[in-house]
Backbone bond lengths (Angstrom), bond angles and torsions (degrees), N, CA, C in turn:
res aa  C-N    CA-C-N  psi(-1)  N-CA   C-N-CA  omega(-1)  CA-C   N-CA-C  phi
1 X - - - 1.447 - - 1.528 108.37 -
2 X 1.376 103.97 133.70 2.044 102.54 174.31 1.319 99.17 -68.31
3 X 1.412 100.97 146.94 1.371 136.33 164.82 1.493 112.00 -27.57
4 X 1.303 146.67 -36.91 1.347 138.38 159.56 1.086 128.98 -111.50
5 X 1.373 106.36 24.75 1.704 115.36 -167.94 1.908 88.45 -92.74
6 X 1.768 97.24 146.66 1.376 88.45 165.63 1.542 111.00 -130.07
7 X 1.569 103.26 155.41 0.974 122.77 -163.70 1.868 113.73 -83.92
8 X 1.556 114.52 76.65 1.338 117.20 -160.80 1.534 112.08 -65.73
9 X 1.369 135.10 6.71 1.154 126.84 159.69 1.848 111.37 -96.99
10 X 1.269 108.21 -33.17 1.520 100.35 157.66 1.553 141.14 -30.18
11 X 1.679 74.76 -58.93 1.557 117.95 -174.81 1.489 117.14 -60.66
12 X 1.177 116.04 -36.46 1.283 152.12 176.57 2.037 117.07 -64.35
13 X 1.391 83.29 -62.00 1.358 91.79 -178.92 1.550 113.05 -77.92
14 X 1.486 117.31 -25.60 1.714 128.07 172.07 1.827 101.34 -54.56
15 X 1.822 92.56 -53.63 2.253 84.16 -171.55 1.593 98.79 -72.84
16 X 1.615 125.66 -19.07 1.448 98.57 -173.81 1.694 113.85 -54.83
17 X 1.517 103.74 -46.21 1.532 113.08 176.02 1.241 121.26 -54.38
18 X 1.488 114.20 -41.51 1.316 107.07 -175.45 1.757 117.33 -95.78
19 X 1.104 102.89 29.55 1.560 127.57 -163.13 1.608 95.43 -86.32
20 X 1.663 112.08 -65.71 1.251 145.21 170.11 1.208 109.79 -5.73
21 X 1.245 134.22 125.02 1.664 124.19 -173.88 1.128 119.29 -43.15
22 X 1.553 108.60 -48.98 1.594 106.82 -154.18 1.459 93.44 -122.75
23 X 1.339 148.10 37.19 1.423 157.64 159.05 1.165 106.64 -55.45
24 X 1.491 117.31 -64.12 1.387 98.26 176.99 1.194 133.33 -79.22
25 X 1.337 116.76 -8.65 1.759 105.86 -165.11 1.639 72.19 -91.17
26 X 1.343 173.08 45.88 0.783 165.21 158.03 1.497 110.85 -123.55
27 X 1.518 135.19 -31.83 1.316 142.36 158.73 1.635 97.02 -75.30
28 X 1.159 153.21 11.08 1.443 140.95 -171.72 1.492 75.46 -124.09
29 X 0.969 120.25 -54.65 1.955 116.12 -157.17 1.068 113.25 -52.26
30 X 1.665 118.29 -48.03 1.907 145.18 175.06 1.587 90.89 -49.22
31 X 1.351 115.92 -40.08 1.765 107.50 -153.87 1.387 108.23 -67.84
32 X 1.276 120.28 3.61 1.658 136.67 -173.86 1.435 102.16 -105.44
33 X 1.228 120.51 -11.71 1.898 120.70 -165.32 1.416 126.72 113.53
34 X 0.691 111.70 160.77 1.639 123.25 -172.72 1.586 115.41 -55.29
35 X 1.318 105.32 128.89 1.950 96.52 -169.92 1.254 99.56 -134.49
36 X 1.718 111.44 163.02 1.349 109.54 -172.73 1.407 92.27 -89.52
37 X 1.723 125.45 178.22 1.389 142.00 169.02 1.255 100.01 -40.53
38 X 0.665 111.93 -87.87 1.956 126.75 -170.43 1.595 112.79 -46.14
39 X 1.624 120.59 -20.57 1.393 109.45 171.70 1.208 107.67 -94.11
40 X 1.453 121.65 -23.50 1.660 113.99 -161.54 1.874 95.41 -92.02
41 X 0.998 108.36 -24.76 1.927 121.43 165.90 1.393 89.78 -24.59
42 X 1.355 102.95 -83.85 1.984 139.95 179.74 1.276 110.53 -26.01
43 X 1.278 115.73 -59.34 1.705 113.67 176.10 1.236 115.77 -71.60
44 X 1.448 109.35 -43.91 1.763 110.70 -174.46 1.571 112.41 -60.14
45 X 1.567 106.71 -38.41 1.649 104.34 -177.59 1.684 115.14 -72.28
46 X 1.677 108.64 -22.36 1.442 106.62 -173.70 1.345 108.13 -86.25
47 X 1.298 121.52 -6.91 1.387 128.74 172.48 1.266 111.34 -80.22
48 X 1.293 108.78 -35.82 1.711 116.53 -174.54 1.730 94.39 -71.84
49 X 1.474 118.58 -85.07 1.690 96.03 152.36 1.241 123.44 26.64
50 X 0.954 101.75 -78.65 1.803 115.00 -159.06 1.399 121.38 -71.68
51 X 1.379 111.83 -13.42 1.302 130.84 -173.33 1.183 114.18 -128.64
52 X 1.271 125.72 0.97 1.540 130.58 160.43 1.770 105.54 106.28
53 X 1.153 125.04 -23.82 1.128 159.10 169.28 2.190 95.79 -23.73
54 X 1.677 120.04 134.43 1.034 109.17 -169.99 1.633 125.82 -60.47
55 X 1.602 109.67 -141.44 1.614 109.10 154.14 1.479 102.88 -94.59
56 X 1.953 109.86 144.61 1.406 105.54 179.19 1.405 109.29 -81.60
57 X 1.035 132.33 129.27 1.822 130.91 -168.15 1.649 85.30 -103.85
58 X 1.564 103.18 130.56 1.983 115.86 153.75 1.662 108.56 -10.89
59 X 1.564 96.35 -65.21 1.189 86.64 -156.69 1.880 124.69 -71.42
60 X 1.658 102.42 -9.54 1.654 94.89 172.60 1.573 90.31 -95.73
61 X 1.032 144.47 -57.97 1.253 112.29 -178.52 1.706 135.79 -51.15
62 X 1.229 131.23 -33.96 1.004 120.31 154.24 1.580 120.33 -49.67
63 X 1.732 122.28 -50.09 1.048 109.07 166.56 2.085 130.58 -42.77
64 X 1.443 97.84 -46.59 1.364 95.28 155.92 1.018 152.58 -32.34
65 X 1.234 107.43 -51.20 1.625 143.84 -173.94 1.554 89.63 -72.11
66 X 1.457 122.03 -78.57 1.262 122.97 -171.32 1.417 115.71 -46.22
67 X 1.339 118.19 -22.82 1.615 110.55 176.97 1.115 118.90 -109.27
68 X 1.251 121.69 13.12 1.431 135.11 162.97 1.424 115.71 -68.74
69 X 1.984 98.04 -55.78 1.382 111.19 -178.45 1.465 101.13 -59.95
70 X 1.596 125.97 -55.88 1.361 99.64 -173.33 1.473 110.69 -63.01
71 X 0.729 154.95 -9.03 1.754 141.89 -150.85 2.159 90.11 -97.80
72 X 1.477 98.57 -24.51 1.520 100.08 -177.16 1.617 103.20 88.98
73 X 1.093 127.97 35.80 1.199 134.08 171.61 1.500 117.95 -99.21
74 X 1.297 99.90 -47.58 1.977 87.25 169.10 1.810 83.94 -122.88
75 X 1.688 95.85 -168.06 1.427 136.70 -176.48 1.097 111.56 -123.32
76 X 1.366 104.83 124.96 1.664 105.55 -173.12 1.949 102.71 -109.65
77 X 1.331 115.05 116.30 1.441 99.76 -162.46 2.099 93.15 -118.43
78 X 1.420 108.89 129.59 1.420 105.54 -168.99 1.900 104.68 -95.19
79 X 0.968 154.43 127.30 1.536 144.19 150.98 1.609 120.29 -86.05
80 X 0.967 99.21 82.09 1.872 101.77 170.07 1.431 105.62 -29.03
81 X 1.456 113.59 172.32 1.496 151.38 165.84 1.303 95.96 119.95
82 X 1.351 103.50 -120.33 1.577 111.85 -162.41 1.651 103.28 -174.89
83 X 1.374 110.62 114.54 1.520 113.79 5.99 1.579 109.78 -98.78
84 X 1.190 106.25 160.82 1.711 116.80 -176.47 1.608 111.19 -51.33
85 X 1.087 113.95 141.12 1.388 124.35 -167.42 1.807 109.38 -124.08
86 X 1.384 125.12 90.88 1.285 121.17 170.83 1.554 130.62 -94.36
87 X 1.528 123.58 124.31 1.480 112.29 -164.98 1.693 93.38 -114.70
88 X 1.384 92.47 166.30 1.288 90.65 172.16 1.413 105.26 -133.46
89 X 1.515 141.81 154.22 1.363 150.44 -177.86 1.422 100.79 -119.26
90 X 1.823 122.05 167.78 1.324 117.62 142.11 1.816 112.59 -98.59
91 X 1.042 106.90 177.43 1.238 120.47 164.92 1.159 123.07 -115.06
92 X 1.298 131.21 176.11 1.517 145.20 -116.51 2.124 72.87 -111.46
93 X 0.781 115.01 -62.37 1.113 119.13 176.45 1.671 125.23 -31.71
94 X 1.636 88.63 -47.31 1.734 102.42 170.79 1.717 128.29 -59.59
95 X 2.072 81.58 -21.75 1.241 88.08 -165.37 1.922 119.62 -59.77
96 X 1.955 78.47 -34.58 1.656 102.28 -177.35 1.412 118.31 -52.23
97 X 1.557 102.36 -23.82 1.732 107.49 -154.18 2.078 88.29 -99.84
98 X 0.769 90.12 -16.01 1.988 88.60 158.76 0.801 103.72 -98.82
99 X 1.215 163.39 -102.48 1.107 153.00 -155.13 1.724 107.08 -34.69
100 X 1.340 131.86 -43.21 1.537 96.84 146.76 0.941 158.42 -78.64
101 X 1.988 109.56 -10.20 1.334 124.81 162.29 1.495 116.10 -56.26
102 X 1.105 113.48 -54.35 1.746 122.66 157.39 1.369 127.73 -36.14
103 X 1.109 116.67 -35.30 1.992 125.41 159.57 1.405 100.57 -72.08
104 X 1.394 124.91 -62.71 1.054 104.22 -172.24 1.471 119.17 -82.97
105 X 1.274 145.64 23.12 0.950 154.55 165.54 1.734 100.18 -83.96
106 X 1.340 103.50 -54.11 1.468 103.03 -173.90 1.568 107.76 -62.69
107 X 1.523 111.80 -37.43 1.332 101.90 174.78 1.547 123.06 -54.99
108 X 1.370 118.65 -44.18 1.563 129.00 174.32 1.358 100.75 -45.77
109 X 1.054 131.73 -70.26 1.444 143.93 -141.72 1.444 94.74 -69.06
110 X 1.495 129.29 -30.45 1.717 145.14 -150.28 1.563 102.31 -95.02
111 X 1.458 98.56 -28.62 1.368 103.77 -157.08 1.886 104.68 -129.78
112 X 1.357 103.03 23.14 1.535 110.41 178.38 1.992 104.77 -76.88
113 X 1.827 101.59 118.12 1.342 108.83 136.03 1.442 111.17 12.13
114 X 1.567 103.68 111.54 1.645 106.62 161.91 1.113 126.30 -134.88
């Protein structure tokens, strides 16, 4: 592919993921380090908070979570005993998809209604 050509099924499948309600405040949260379930819960909902955004219910965030891992965006890492301990990471991959949320963030902000 040339150098500025874009790849609209790529492209496509990157906003389906990041479409997801709570994808990003959840790829911004990871960008700080690896968190267990229950802390990154905490950040993602106080972010949502912050933006007017509803209550996060289990069930869309877990849904999240689960389609993150498949998309290969974070790491879902489990520790047995008791009680069970689940963390989650991003990946190198995630890194990319901030680093374009971040362009285009700057673009919004550059180009806001006056």
């Amino acid at each position: 592919m040339a150098g500025d050509e874009i790849d609209w099924g790529e492209a496509q499948e990157a906003l389906r993921v990041t479409r997801m309600d709570w994808a990003v405040p959840v790829l911004v949260a990871l960008a700080k380090g690896p968190q267990t379930w229950t802390s990154l819960r905490a950040r993602v909902q106080q972010s949502g908070m912050k933006t007017g955004r509803p209550l996060l219910y289990d069930k869309a965030y877990n849904r999240t979570l689960d389609a993150m891992v498949k998309a290969g965006l974070i790491i879902r890492k489990e520790k047995g005993g008791f009680p069970r301990t689940v963390t989650y990471q991003s990946t190198s991959k995630a890194g990319g998809v901030l680093f374009a949320l971040r362009s285009y963030s700057d673009w919004s902000h550059n180009h806001k209604a006056q």
